[in-house]
C-alpha positions as MATLAB code, in Angstrom:
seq = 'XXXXXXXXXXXXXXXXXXXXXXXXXXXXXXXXXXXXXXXXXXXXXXXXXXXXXXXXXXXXXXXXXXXXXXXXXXXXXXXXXXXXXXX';
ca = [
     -12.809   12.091   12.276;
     -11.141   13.280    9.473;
     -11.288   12.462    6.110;
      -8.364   10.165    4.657;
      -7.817    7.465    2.058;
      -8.295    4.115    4.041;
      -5.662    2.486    0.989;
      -2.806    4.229    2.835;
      -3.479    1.879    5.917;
      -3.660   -1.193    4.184;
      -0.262   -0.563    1.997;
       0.988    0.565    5.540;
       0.134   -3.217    6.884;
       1.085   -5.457    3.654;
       4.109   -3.701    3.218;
       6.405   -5.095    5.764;
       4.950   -8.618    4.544;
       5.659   -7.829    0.871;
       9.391   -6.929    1.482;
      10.271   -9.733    3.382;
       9.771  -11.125   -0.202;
      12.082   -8.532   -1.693;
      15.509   -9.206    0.429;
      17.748   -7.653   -1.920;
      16.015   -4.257   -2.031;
      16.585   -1.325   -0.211;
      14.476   -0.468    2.751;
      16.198    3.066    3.514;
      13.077    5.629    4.395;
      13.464    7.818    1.375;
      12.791    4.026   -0.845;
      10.601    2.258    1.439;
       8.173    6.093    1.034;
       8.816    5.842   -3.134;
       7.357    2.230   -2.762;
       4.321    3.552   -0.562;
       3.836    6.185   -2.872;
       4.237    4.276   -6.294;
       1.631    1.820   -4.809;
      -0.663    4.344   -3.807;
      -0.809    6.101   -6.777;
      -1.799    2.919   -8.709;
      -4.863    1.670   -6.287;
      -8.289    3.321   -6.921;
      -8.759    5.664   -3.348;
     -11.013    4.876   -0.727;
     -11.847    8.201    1.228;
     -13.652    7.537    4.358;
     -14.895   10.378    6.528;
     -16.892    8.795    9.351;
     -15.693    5.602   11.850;
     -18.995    4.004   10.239;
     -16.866    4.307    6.770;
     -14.064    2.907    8.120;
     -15.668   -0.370    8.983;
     -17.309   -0.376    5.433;
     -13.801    0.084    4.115;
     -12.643   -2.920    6.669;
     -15.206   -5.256    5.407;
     -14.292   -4.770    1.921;
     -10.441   -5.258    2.774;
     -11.523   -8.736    3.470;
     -12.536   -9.483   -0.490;
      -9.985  -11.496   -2.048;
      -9.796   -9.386   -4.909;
      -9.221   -5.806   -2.970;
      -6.258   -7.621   -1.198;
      -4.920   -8.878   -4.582;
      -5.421   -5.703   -6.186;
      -3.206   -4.169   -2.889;
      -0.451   -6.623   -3.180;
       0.144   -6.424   -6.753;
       0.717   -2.661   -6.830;
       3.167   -3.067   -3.600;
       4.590   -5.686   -5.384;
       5.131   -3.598   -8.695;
       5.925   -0.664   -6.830;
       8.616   -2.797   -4.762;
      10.204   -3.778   -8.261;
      10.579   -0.323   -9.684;
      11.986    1.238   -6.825;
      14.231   -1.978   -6.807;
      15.667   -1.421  -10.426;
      15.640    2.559  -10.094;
      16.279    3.413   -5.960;
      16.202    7.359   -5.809;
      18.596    7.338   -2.948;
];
């Protein structure tokens, strides 16, 4: 397995969710990737290398708090690239 940031897959499955929220914005690639980005760059990493990491990383998806922390910088992220689209 290689190594990767487990926070890209759960921005990769809240973010359809999130922009359902967010009708007016722009969902072109180039702003829907600034809004992946943006929130990525805001949520602490976590790297996992083995498959036995990526279940750790699964059961701490499920606290309330790591899924709050997720949403709010989608939702922030979702906002800026609303009010300044690169596109």
């Amino acid at each position: 397995m290689k190594v990767k940031n487990y926070m890209e897959d759960v921005v990769e499955h809240l973010l359809p969710q999130i922009l359902q929220q967010f009708k007016d914005s722009c969902t072109c690639e180039r702003c829907i990737s600034d809004i992946k980005a943006l929130s990525l760059n805001n949520l602490k990493p976590k790297y996992v290398a083995t498959e036995a990491g990526e279940v750790y990383a699964k059961v701490s998806e499920l606290s309330s708090q790591f899924e709050a922390d997720a949403i709010k910088a989608i939702v922030d992220a979702a906002n800026t690239v609303k009010e300044h689209p690169r596109h």
